[in-house]
C-alpha positions as CSV (number, residue, x, y, z in Angstrom):
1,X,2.9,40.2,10.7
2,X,2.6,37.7,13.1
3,X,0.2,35.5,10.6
4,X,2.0,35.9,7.5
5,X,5.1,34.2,9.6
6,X,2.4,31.7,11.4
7,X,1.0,31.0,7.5
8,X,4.5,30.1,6.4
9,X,5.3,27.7,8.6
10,X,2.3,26.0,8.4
11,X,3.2,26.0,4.4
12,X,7.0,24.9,5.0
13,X,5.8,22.3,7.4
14,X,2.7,21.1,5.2
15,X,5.4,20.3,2.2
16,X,7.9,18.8,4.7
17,X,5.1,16.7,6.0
18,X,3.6,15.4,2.4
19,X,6.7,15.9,-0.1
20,X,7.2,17.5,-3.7
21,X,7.4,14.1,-5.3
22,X,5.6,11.7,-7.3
23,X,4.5,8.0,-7.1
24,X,5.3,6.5,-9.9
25,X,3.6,3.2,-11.1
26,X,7.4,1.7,-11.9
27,X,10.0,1.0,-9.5
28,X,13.4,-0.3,-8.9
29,X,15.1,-1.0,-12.5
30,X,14.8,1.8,-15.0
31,X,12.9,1.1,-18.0
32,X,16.1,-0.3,-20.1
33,X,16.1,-3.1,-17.5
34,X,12.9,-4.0,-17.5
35,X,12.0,-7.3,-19.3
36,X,9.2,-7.3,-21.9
37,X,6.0,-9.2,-21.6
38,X,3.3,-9.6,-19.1
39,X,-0.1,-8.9,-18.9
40,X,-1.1,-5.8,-17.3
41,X,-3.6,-5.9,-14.1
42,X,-7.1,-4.0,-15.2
43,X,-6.8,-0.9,-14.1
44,X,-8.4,2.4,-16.3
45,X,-6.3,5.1,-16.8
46,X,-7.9,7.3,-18.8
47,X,-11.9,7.6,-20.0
48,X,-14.0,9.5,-23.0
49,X,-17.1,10.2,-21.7
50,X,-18.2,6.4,-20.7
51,X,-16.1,4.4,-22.1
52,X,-13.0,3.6,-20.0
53,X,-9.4,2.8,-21.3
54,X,-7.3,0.0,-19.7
55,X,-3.5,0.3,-19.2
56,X,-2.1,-1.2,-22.4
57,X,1.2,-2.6,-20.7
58,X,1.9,-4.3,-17.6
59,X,2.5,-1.6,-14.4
60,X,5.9,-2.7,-13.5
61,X,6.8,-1.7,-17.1
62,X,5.2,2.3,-17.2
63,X,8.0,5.0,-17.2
64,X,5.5,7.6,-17.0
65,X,2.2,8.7,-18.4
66,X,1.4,12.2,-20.2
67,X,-0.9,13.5,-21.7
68,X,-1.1,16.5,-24.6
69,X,-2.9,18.1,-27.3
70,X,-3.9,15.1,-30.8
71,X,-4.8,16.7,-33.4
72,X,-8.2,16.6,-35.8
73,X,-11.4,15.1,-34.2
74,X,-9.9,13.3,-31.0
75,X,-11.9,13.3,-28.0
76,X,-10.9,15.1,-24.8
77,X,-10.0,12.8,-21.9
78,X,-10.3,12.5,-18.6
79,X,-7.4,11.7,-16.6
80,X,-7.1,9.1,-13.8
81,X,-5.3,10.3,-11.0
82,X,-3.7,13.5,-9.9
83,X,-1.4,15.5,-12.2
84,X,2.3,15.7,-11.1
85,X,3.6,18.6,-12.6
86,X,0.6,20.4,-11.2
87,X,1.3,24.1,-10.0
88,X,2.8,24.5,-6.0
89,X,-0.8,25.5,-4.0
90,X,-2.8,22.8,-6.8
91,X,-0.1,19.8,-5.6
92,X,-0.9,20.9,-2.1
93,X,-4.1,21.0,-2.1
94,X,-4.6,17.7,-4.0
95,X,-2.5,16.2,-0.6
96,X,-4.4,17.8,1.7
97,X,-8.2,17.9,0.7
98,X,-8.1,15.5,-2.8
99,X,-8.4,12.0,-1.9
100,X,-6.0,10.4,-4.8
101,X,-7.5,8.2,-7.5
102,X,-5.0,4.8,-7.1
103,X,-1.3,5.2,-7.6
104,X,-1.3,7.1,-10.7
105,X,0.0,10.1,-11.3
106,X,-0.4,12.0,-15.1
107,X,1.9,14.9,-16.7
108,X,1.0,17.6,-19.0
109,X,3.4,17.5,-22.0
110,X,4.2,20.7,-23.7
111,X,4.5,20.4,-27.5
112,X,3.8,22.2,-30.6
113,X,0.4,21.7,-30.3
114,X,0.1,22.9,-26.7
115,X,-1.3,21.5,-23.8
116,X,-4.7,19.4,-23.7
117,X,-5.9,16.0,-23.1
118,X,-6.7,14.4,-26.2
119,X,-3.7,12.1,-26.1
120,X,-2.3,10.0,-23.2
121,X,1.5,8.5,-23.7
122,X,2.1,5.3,-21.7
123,X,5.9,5.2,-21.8
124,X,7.6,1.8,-21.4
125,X,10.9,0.2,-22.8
126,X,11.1,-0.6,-26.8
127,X,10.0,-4.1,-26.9
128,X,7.1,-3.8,-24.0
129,X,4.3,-5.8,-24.9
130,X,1.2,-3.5,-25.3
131,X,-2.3,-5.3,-24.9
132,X,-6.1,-4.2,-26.1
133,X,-6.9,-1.2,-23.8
134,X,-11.0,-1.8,-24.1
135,X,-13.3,-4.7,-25.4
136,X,-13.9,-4.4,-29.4
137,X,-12.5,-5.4,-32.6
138,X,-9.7,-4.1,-34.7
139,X,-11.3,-2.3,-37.7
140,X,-8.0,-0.9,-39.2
141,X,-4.3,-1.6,-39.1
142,X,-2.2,1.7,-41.2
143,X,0.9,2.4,-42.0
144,X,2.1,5.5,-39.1
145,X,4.5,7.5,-41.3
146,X,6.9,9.7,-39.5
147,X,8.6,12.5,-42.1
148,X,7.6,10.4,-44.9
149,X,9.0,6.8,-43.4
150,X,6.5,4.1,-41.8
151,X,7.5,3.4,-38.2
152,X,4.8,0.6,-37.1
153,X,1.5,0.5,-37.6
154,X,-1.8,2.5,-36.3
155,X,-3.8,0.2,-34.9
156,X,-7.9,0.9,-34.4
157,X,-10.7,-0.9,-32.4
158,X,-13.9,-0.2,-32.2
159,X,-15.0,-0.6,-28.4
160,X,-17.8,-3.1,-28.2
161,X,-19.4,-0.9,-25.5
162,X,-19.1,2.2,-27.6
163,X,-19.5,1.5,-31.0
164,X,-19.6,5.0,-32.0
165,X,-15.7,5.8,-31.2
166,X,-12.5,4.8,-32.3
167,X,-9.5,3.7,-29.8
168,X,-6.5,4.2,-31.7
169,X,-2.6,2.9,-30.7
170,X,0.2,4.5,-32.2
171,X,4.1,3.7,-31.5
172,X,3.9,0.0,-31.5
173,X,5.0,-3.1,-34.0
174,X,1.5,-4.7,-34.5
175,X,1.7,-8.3,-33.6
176,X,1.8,-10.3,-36.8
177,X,-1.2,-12.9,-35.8
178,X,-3.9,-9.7,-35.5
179,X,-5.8,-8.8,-38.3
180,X,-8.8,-6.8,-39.1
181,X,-11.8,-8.4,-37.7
182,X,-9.6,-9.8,-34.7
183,X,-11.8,-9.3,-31.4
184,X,-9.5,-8.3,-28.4
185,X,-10.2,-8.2,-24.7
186,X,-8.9,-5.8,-22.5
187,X,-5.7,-6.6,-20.7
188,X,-6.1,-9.8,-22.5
189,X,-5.6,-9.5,-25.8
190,X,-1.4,-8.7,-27.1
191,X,-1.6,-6.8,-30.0
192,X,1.9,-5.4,-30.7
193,X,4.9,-4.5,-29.5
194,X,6.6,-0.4,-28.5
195,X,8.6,0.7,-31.1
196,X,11.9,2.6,-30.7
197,X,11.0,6.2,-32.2
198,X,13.4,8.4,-29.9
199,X,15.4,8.7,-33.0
200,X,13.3,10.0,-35.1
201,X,10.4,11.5,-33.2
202,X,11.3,13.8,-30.5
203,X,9.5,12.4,-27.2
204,X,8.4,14.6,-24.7
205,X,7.4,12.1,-21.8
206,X,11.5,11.9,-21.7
207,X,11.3,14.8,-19.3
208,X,9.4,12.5,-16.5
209,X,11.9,9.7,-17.1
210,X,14.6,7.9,-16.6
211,X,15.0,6.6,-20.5
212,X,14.3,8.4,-24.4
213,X,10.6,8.4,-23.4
214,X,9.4,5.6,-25.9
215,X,6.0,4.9,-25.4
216,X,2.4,4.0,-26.5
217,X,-0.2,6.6,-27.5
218,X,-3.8,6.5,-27.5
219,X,-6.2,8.6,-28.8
220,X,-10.4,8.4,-29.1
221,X,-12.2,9.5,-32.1
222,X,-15.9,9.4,-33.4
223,X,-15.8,6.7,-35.6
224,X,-17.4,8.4,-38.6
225,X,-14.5,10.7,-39.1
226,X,-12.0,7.7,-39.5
227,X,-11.0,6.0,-42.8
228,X,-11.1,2.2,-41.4
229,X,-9.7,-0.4,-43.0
């Protein structure tokens, strides 16, 4: 008896010491105030086997990041950082024994295609200016149709260091001086705006912010199962 009580205090004390809570990469204004534009700092956030994939927006700009379940051939990825919605004893034990990758901090989205990794959302404000995540050059720029409207573009580059995979960006307004053919750099390289799609897409990062959970989506695929153009 006497160690179950000594076990929970050490467990009330352990959470009272290291917190429930999450760092979060923005701060301060929520993402409605935050001004567009801005290069992001390199920093990976995400990566398919070798290749890694930059944050496409600046950091002051991310609302939060998720990741869930693409559908078709897209990779699984690996997550940079240490999950936030995480179960109680996995949270503690990431505080206590897991030394934390960086400031970022990932959530598994729920959806009708269940949970998984082969999508990451990078939420930020409508009108956030979204920049090349790897080194490559833009093979395709589609139409993305939501319920049988187009709301921006698909963009697709081929990663110079991986030639066999395509990146591809969803929820953005391509910017009207890239084309196919374009070489982009990483953290470099603007190639669109994020699109407002809260109205006709529902958006589950909204749970982990402050705002209709807009964001940016990217997804890796072998690049023989994609129709570029």
């Amino acid at each position: 008896m006497t160690a179950l009580v000594s076990a929970v205090l050490l467990l009330t004390l352990l959470l009272t010491a290291f917190g429930s809570g999450s760092i979060q990469l923005a701060s301060g204004p929520i993402a409605s105030d935050i001004l567009a534009g801005g290069r992001p700092e390199p920093q990976v956030v995400a990566s398919a086997d070798s290749l890694g994939l930059q944050l496409p927006v600046a950091q002051s700009a991310v609302t939060a990041i998720g990741y869930h379940r693409a559908g078709g051939s897209a990779l699984s990825l690996d997550p940079i950082g240490h999950q936030g919605n995480a179960g109680l004893l996995s949270r503690l034990w990431q505080r206590v024994a897991g030394p934390r990758a960086g400031r970022l901090v990932w959530y598994q989205l729920s959806g009708s295609r269940g949970p998984g990794t082969s999508a990451v959302d990078i939420g930020a404000a409508p009108g956030t200016d979204v920049y090349a995540p790897v080194d490559g050059t833009v093979v395709g720029i589609s139409d993305y149709v939501i319920s049988n409207r187009v709301q921006g573009a698909r963009i697709d580059i081929r990663p110079q260091s991986a030639p066999s995979v395509v990146v591809s960006l969803i929820h953005l307004r391509p910017d009207p001086s890239l084309t196919v053919g374009s070489a982009v750099a990483a953290s470099r390289s603007k190639i669109g705006v994020v699109l407002e799609l809260s109205k006709v897409e529902s958006q589950a990062l909204a749970r982990y912010t402050q705002d209709a959970g807009n964001n940016v989506s990217l997804e890796v695929r072998p690049a023989s199962t994609l129709s570029l153009r």
